[in-house]
C-alpha positions as CSV (number, residue, x, y, z in Angstrom):
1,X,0.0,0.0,0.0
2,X,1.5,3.4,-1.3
3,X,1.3,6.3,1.1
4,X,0.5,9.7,0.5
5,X,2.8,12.5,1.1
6,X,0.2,13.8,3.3
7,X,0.3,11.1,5.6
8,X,3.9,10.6,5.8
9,X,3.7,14.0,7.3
10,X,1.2,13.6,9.6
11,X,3.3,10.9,10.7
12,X,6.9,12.6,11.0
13,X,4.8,15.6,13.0
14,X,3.4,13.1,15.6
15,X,6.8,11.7,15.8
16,X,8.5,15.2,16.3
17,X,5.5,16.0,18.8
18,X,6.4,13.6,21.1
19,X,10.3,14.0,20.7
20,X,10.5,9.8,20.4
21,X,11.1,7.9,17.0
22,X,11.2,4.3,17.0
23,X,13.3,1.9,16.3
24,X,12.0,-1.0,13.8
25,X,15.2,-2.3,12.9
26,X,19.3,-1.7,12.5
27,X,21.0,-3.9,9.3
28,X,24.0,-2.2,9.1
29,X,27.2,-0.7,10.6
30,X,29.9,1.2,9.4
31,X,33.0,3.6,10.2
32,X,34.2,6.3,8.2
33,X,37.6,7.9,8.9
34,X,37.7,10.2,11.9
35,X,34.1,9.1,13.1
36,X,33.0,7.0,15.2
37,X,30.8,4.1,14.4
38,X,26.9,4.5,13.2
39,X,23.9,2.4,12.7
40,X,22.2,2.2,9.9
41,X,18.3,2.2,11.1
42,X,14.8,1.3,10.0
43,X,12.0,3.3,11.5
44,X,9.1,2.2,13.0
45,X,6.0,3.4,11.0
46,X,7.9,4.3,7.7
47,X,8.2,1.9,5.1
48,X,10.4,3.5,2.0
49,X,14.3,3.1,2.3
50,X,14.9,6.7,1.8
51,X,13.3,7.0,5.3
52,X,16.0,4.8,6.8
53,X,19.5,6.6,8.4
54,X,22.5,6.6,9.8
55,X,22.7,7.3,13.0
56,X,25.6,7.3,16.0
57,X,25.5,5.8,18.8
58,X,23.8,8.2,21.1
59,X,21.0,8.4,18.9
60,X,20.5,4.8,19.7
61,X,20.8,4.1,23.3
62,X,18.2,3.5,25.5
63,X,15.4,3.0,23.3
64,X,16.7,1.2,20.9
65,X,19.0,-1.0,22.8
66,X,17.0,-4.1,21.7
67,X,17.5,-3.4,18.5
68,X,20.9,-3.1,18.5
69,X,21.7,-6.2,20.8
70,X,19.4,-8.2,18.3
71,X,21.8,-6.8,15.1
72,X,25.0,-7.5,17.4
73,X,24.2,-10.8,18.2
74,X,23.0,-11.6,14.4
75,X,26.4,-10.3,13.7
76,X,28.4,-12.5,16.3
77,X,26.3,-15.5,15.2
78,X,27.1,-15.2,11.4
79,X,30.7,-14.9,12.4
80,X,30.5,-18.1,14.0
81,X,29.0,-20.1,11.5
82,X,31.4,-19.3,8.9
């Protein structure tokens, strides 16, 4: 089901209203020179890629500590079956 652009908006102003975005997933890591490592993350509540982001560290912690422990320990367990 496509979305308007009208209710993407609707939903990035309810997220901004309440200051809390959530975490659906994270599927990636990376580190660039001179930075420290970020997550790439899928939103809760938006569906298009060009939604997802990178994000640091801090951006993550707390609420989406699930998240990340669920990416880690997918990353630790491919690791171990190779």
């Amino acid at each position: 089901m496509l979305l308007d652009s009208a209710h993407w908006q609707g939903l990035e102003v309810a997220c901004q209203a309440s200051g809390i975005y959530e975490i659906k997933a994270i599927t990636n890591r990376r580190k660039l020179p001179g930075r420290d490592v970020e997550y790439y993350v899928q939103w809760k509540g938006w569906t298009s890629p060009e939604e997802d982001t990178w994000e640091p560290i801090e951006n993550i912690k707390g609420s989406g500590d699930a998240a990340l422990k669920k990416f880690l320990d997918g990353k630790k367990t491919k690791k171990t079956k190779k």
